[in-house]
Backbone atoms as SQL, in Angstrom:
CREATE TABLE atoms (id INTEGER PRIMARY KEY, chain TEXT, resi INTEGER, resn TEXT, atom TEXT, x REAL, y REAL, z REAL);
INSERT INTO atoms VALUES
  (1, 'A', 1, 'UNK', 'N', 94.993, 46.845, -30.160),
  (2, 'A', 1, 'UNK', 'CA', 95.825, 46.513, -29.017),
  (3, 'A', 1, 'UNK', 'C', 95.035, 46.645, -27.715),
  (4, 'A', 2, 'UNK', 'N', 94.210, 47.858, -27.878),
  (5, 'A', 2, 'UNK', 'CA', 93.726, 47.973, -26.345),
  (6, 'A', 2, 'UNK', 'C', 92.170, 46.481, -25.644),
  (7, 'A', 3, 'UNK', 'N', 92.096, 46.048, -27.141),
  (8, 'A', 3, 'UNK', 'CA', 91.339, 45.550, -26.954),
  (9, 'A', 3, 'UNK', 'C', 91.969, 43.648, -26.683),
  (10, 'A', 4, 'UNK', 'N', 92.949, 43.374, -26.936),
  (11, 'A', 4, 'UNK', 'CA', 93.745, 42.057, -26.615),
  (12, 'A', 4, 'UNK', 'C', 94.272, 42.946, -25.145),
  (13, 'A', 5, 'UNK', 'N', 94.879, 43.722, -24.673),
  (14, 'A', 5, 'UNK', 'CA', 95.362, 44.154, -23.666),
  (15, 'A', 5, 'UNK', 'C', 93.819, 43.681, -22.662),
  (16, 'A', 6, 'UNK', 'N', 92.565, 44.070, -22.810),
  (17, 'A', 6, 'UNK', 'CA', 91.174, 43.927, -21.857),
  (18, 'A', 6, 'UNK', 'C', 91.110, 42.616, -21.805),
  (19, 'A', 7, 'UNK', 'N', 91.320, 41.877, -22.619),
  (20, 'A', 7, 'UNK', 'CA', 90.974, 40.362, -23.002),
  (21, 'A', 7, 'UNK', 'C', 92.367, 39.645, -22.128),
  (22, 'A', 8, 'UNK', 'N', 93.606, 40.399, -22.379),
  (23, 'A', 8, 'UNK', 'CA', 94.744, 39.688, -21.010),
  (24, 'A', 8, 'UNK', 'C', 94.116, 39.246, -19.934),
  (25, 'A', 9, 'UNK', 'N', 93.453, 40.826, -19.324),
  (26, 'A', 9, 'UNK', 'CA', 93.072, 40.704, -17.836),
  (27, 'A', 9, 'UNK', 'C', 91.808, 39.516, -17.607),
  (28, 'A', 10, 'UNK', 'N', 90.850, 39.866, -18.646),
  (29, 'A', 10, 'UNK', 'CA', 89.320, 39.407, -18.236),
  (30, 'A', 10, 'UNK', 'C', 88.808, 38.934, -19.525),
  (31, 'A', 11, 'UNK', 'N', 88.071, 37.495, -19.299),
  (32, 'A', 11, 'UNK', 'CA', 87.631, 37.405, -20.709),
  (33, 'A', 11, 'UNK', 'C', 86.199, 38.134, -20.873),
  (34, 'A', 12, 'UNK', 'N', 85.580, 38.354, -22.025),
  (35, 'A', 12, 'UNK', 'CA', 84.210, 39.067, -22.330),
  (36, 'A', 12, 'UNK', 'C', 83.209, 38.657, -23.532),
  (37, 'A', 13, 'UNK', 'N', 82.384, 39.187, -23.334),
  (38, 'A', 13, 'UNK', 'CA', 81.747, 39.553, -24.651),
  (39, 'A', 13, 'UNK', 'C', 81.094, 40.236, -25.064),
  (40, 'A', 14, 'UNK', 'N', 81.098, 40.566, -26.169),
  (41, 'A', 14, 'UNK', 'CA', 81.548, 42.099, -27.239),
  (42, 'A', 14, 'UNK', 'C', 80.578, 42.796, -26.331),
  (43, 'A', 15, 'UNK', 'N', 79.064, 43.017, -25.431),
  (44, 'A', 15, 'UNK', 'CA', 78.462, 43.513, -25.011),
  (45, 'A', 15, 'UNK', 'C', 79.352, 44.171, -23.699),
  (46, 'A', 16, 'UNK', 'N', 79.946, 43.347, -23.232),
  (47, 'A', 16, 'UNK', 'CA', 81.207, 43.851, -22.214),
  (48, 'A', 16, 'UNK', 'C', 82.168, 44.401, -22.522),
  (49, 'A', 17, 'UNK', 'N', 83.041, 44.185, -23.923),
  (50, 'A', 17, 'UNK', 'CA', 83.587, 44.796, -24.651),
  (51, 'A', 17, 'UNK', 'C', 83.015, 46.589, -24.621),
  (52, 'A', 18, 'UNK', 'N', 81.499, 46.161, -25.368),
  (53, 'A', 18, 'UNK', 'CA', 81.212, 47.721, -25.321),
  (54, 'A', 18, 'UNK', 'C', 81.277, 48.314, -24.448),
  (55, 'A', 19, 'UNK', 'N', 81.045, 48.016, -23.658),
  (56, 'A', 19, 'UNK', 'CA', 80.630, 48.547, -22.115),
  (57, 'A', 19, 'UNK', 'C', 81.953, 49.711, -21.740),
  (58, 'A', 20, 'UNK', 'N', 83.020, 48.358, -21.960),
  (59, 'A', 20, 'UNK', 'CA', 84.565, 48.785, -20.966),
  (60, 'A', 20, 'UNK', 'C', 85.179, 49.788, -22.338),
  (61, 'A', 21, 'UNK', 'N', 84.992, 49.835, -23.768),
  (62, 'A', 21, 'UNK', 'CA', 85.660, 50.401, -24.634),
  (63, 'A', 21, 'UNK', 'C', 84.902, 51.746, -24.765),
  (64, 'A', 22, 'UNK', 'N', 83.561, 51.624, -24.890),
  (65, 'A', 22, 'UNK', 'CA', 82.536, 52.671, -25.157),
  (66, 'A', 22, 'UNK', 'C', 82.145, 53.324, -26.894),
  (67, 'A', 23, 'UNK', 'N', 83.213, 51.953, -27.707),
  (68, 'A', 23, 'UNK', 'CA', 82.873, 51.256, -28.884),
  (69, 'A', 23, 'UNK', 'C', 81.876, 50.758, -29.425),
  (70, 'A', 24, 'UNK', 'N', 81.351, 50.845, -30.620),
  (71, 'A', 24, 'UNK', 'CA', 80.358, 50.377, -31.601),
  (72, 'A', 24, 'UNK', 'C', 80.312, 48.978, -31.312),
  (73, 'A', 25, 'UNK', 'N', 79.915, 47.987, -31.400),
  (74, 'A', 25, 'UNK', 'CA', 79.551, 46.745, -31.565),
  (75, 'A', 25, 'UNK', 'C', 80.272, 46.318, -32.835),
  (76, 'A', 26, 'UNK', 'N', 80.737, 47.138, -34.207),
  (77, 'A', 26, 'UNK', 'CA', 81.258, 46.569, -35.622),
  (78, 'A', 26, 'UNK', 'C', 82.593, 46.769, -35.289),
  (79, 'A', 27, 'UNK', 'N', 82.995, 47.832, -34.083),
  (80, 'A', 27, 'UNK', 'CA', 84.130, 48.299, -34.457),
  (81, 'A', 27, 'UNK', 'C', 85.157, 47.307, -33.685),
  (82, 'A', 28, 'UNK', 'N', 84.335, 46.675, -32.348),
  (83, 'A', 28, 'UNK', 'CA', 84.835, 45.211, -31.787),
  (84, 'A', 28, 'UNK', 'C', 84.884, 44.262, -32.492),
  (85, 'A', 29, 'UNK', 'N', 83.810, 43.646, -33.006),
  (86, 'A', 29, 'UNK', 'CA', 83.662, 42.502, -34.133),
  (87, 'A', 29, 'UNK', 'C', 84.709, 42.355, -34.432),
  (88, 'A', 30, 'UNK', 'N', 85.045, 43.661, -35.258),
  (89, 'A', 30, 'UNK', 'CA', 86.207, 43.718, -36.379),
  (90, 'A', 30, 'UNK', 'C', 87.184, 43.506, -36.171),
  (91, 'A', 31, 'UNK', 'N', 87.816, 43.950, -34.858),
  (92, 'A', 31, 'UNK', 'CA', 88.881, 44.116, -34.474),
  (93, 'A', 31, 'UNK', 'C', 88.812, 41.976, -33.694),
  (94, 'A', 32, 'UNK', 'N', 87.806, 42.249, -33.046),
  (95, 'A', 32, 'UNK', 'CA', 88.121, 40.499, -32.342),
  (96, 'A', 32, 'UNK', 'C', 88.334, 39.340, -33.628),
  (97, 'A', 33, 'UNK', 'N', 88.047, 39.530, -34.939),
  (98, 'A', 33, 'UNK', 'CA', 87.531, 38.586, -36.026),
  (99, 'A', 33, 'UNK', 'C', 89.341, 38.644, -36.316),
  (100, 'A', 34, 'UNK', 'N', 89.815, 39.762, -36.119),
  (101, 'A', 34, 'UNK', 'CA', 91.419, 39.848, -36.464),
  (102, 'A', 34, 'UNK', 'C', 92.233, 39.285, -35.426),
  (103, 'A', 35, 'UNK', 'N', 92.187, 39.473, -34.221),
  (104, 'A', 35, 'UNK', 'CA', 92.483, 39.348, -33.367),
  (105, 'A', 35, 'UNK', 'C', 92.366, 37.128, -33.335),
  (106, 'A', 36, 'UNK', 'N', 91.553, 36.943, -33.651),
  (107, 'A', 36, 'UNK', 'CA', 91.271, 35.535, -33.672),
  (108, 'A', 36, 'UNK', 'C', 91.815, 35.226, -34.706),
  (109, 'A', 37, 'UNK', 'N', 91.716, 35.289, -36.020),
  (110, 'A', 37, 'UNK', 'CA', 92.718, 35.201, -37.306),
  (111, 'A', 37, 'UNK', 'C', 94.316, 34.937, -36.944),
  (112, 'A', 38, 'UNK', 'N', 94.652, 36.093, -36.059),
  (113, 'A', 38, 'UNK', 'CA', 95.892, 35.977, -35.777),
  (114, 'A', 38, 'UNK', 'C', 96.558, 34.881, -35.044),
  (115, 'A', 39, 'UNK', 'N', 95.365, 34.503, -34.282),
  (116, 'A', 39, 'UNK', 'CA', 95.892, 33.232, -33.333),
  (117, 'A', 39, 'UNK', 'C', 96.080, 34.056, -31.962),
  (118, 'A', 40, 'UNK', 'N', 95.823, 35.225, -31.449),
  (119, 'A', 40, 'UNK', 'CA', 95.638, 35.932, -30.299),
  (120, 'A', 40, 'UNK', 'C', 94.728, 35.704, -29.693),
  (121, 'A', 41, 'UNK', 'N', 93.716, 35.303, -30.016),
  (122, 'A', 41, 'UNK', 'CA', 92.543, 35.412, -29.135),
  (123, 'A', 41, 'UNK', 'C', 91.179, 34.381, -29.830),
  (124, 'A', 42, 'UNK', 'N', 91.081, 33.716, -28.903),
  (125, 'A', 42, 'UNK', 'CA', 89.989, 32.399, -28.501),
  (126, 'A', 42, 'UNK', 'C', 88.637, 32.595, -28.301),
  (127, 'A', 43, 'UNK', 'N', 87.245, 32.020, -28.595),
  (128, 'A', 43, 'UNK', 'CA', 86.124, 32.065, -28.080),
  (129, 'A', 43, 'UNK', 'C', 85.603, 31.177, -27.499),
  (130, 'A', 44, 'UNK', 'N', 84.368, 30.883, -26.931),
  (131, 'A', 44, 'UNK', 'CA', 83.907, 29.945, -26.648),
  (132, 'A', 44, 'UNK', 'C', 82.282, 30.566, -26.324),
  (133, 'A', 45, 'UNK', 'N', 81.043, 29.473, -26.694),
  (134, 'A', 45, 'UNK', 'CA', 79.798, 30.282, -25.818),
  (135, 'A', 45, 'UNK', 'C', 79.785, 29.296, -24.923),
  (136, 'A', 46, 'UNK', 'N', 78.487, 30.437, -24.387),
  (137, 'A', 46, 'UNK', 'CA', 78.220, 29.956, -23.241),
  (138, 'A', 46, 'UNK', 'C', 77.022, 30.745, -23.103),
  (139, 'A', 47, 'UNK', 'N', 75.789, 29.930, -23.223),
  (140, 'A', 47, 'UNK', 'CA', 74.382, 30.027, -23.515),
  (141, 'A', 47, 'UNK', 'C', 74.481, 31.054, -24.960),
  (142, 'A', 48, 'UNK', 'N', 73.550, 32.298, -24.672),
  (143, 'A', 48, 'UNK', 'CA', 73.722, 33.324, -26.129),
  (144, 'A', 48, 'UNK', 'C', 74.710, 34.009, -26.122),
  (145, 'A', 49, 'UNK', 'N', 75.815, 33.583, -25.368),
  (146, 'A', 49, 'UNK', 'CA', 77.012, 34.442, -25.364),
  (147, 'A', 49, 'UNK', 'C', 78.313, 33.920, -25.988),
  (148, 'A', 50, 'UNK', 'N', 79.070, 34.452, -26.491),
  (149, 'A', 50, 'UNK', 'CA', 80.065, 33.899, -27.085),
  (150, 'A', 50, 'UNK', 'C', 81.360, 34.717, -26.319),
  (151, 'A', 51, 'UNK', 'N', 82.477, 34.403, -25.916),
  (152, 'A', 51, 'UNK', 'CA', 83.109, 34.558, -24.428),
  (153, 'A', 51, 'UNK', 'C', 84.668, 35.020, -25.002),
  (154, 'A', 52, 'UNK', 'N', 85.215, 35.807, -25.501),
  (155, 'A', 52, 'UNK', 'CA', 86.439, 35.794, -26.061),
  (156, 'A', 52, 'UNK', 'C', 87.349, 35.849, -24.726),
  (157, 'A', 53, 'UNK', 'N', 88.507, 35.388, -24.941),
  (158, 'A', 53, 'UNK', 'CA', 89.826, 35.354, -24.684),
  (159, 'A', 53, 'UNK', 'C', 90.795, 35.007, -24.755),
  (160, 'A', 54, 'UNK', 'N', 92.011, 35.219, -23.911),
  (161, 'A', 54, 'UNK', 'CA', 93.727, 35.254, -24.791),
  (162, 'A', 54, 'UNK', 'C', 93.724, 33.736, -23.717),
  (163, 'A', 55, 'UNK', 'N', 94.128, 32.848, -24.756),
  (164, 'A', 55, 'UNK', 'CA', 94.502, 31.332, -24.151),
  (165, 'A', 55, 'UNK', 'C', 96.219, 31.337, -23.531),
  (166, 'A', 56, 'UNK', 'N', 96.047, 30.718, -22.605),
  (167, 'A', 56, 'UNK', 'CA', 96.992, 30.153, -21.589),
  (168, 'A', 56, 'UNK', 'C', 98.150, 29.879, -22.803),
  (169, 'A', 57, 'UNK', 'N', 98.227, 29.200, -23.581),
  (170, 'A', 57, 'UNK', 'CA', 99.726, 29.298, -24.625),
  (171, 'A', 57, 'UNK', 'C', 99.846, 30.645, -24.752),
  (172, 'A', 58, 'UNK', 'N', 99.233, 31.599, -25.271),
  (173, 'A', 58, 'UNK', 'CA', 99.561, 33.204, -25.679),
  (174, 'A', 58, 'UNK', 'C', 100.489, 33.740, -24.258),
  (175, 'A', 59, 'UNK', 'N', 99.471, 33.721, -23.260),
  (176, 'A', 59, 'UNK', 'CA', 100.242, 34.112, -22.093),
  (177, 'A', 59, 'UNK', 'C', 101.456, 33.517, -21.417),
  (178, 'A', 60, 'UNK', 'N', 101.716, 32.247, -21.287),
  (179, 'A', 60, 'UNK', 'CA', 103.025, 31.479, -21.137),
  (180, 'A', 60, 'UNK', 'C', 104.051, 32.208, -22.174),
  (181, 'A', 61, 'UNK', 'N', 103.540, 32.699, -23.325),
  (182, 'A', 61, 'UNK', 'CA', 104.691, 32.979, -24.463),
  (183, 'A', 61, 'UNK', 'C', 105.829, 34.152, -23.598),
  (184, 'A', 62, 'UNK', 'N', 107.176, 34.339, -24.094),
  (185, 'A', 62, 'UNK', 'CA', 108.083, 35.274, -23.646),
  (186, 'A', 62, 'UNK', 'C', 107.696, 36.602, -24.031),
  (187, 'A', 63, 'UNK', 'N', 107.339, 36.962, -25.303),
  (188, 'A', 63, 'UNK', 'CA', 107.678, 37.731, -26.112),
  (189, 'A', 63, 'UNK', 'C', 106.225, 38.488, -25.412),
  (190, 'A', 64, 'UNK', 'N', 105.142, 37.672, -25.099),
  (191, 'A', 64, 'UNK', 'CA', 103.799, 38.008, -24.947),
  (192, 'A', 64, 'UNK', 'C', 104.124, 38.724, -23.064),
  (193, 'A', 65, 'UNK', 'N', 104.779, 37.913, -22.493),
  (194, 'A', 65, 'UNK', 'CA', 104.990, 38.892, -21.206),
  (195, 'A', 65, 'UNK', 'C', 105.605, 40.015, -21.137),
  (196, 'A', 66, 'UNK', 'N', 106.637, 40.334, -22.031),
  (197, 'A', 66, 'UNK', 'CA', 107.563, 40.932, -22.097),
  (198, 'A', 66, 'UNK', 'C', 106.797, 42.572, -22.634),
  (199, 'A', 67, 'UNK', 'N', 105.543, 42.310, -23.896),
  (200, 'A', 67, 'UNK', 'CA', 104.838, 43.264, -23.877),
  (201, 'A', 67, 'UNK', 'C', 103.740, 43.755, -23.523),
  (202, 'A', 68, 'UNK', 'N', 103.109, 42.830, -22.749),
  (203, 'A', 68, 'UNK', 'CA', 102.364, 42.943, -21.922),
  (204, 'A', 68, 'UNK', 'C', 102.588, 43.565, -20.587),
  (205, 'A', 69, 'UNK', 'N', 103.735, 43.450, -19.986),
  (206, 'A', 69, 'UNK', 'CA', 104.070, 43.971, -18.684),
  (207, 'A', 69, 'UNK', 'C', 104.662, 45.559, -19.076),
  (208, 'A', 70, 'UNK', 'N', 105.027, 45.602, -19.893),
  (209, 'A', 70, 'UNK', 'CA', 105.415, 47.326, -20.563),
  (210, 'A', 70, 'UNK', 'C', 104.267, 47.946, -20.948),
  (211, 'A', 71, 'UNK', 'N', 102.925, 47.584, -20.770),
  (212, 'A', 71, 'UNK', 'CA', 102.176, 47.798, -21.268),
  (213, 'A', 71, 'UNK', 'C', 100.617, 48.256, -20.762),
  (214, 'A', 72, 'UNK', 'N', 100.187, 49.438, -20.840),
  (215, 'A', 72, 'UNK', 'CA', 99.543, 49.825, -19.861),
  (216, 'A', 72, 'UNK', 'C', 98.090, 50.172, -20.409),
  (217, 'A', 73, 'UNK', 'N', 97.026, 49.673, -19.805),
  (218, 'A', 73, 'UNK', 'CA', 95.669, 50.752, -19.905),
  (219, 'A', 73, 'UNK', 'C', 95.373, 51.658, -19.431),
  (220, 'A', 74, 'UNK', 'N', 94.519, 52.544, -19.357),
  (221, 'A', 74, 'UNK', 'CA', 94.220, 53.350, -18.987),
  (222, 'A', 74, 'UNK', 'C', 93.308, 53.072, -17.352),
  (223, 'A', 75, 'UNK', 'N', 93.331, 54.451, -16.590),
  (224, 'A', 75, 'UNK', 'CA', 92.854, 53.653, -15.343),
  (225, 'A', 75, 'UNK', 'C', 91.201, 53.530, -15.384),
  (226, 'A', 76, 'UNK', 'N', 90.513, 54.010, -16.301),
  (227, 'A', 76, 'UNK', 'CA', 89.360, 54.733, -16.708),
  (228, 'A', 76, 'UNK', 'C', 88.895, 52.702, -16.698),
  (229, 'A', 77, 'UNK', 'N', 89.464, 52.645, -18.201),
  (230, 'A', 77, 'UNK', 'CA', 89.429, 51.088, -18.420),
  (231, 'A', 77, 'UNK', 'C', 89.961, 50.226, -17.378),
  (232, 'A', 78, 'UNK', 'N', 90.851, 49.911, -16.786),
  (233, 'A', 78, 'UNK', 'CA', 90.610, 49.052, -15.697),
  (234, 'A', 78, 'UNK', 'C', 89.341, 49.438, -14.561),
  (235, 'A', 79, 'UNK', 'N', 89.148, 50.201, -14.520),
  (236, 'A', 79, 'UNK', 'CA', 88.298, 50.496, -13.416),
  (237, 'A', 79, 'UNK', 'C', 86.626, 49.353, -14.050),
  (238, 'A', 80, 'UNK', 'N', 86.342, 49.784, -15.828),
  (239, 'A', 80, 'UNK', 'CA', 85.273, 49.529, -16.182),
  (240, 'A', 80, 'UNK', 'C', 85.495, 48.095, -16.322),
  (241, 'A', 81, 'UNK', 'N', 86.719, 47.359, -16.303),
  (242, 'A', 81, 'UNK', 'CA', 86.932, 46.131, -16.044),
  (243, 'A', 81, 'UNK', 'C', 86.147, 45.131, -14.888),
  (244, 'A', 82, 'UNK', 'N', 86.841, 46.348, -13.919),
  (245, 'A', 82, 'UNK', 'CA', 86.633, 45.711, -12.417),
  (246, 'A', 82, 'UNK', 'C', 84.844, 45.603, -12.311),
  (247, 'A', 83, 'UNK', 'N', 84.449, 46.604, -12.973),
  (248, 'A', 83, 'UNK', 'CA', 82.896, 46.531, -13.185),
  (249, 'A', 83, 'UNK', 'C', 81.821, 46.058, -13.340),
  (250, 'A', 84, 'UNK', 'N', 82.655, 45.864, -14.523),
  (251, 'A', 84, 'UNK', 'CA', 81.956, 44.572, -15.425),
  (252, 'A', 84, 'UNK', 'C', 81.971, 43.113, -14.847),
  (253, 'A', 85, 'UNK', 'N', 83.317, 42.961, -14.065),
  (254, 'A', 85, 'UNK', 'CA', 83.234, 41.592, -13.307),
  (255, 'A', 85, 'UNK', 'C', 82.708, 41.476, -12.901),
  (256, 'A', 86, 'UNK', 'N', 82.487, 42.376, -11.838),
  (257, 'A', 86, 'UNK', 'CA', 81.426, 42.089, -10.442),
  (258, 'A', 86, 'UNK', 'C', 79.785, 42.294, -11.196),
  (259, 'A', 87, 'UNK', 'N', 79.597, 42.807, -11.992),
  (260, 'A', 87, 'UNK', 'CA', 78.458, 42.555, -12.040),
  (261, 'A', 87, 'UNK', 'C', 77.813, 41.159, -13.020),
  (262, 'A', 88, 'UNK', 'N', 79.204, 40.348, -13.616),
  (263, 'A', 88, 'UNK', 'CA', 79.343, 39.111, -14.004),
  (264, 'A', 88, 'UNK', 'C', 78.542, 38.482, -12.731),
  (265, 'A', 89, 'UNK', 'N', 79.712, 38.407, -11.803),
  (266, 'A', 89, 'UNK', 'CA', 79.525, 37.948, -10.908),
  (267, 'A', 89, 'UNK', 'C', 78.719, 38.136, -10.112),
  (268, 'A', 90, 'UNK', 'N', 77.912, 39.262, -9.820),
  (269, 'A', 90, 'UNK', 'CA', 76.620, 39.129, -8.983),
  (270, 'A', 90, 'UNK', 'C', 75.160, 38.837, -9.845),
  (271, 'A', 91, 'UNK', 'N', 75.449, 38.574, -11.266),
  (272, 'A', 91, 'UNK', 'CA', 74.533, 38.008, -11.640),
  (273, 'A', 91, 'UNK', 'C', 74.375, 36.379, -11.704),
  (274, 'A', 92, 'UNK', 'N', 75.332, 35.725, -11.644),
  (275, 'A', 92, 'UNK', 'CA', 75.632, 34.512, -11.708),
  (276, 'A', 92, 'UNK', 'C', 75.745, 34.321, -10.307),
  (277, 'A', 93, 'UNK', 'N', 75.246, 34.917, -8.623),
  (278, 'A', 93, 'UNK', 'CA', 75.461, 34.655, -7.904),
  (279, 'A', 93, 'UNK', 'C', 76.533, 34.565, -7.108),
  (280, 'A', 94, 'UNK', 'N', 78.003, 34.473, -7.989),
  (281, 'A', 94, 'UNK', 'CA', 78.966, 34.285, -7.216),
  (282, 'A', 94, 'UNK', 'C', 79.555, 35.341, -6.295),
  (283, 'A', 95, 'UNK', 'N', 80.230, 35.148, -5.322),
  (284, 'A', 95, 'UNK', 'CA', 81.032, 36.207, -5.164),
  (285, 'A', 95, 'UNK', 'C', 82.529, 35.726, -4.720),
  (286, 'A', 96, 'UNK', 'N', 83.732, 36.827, -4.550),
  (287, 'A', 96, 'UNK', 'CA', 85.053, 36.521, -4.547),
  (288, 'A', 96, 'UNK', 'C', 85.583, 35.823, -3.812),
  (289, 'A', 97, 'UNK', 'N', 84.554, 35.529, -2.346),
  (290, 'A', 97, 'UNK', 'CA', 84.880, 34.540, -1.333),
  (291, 'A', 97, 'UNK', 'C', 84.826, 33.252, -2.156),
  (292, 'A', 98, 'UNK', 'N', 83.585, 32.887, -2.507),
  (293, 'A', 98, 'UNK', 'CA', 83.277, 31.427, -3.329),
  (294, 'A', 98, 'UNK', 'C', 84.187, 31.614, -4.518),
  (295, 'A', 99, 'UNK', 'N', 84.221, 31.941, -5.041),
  (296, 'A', 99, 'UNK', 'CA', 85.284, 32.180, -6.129),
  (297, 'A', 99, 'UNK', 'C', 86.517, 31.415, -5.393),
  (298, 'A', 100, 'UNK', 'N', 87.253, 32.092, -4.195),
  (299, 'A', 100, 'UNK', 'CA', 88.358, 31.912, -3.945),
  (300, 'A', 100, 'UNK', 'C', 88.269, 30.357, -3.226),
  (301, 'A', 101, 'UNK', 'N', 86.947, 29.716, -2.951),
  (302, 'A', 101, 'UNK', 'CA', 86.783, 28.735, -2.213),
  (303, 'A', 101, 'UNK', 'C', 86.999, 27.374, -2.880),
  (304, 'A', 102, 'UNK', 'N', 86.318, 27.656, -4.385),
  (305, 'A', 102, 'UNK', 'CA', 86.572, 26.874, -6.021),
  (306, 'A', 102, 'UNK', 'C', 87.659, 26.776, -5.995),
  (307, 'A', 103, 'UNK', 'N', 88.639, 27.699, -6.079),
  (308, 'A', 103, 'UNK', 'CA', 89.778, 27.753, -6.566),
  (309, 'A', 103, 'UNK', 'C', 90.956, 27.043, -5.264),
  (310, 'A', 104, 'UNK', 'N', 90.444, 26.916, -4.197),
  (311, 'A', 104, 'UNK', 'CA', 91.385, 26.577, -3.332),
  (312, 'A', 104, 'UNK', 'C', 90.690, 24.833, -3.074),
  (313, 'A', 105, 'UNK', 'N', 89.218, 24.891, -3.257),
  (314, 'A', 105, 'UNK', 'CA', 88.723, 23.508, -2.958),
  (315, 'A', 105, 'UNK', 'C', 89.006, 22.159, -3.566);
């Protein structure tokens, strides 16, 4: 759960996974290989990376807001969230201004 709950907010991969869980590398696998089985959760690469996350149908679902919004991480983990983004993002150059400039342009 905690690991489709990380994948709500932000998509990743398993190296980011580790990062924000502080999990084995098998013990993600395992859990994302189920997690995708189920029809919860999506990949895609992108160069040597392979990019998991919860697709736009999952989240539109009722049942999926309903436990998702009752539903909490820890602040430890959001924090290593917020982390991990930005340093997404300052490796790829971007930052939240341009981000927000894409998104409005």
């Amino acid at each position: 759960m905690v690991l489709f709950l990380i994948l709500c907010r932000e998509e990743c991969c398993v190296c980011e996974l580790e990062a924000i869980t502080g999990w084995e590398q098998s013990r993600i696998s395992h859990q994302l290989r189920l997690l995708r089985l189920s029809g919860l959760v999506e990949s895609r690469r992108e160069g040597k990376y392979v990019i998991y996350f919860v697709p736009e149908r999952i989240k539109e679902d009722e049942l999926f807001r309903a436990i998702y919004h009752r539903a909490e991480l820890p602040s430890e983990i959001v924090d290593k969230i917020r982390f991990v983004k930005s340093l997404r993002m300052r490796e790829s150059g971007e930052t939240e201004a341009s981000r927000g400039a894409m998104a409005n342009g």
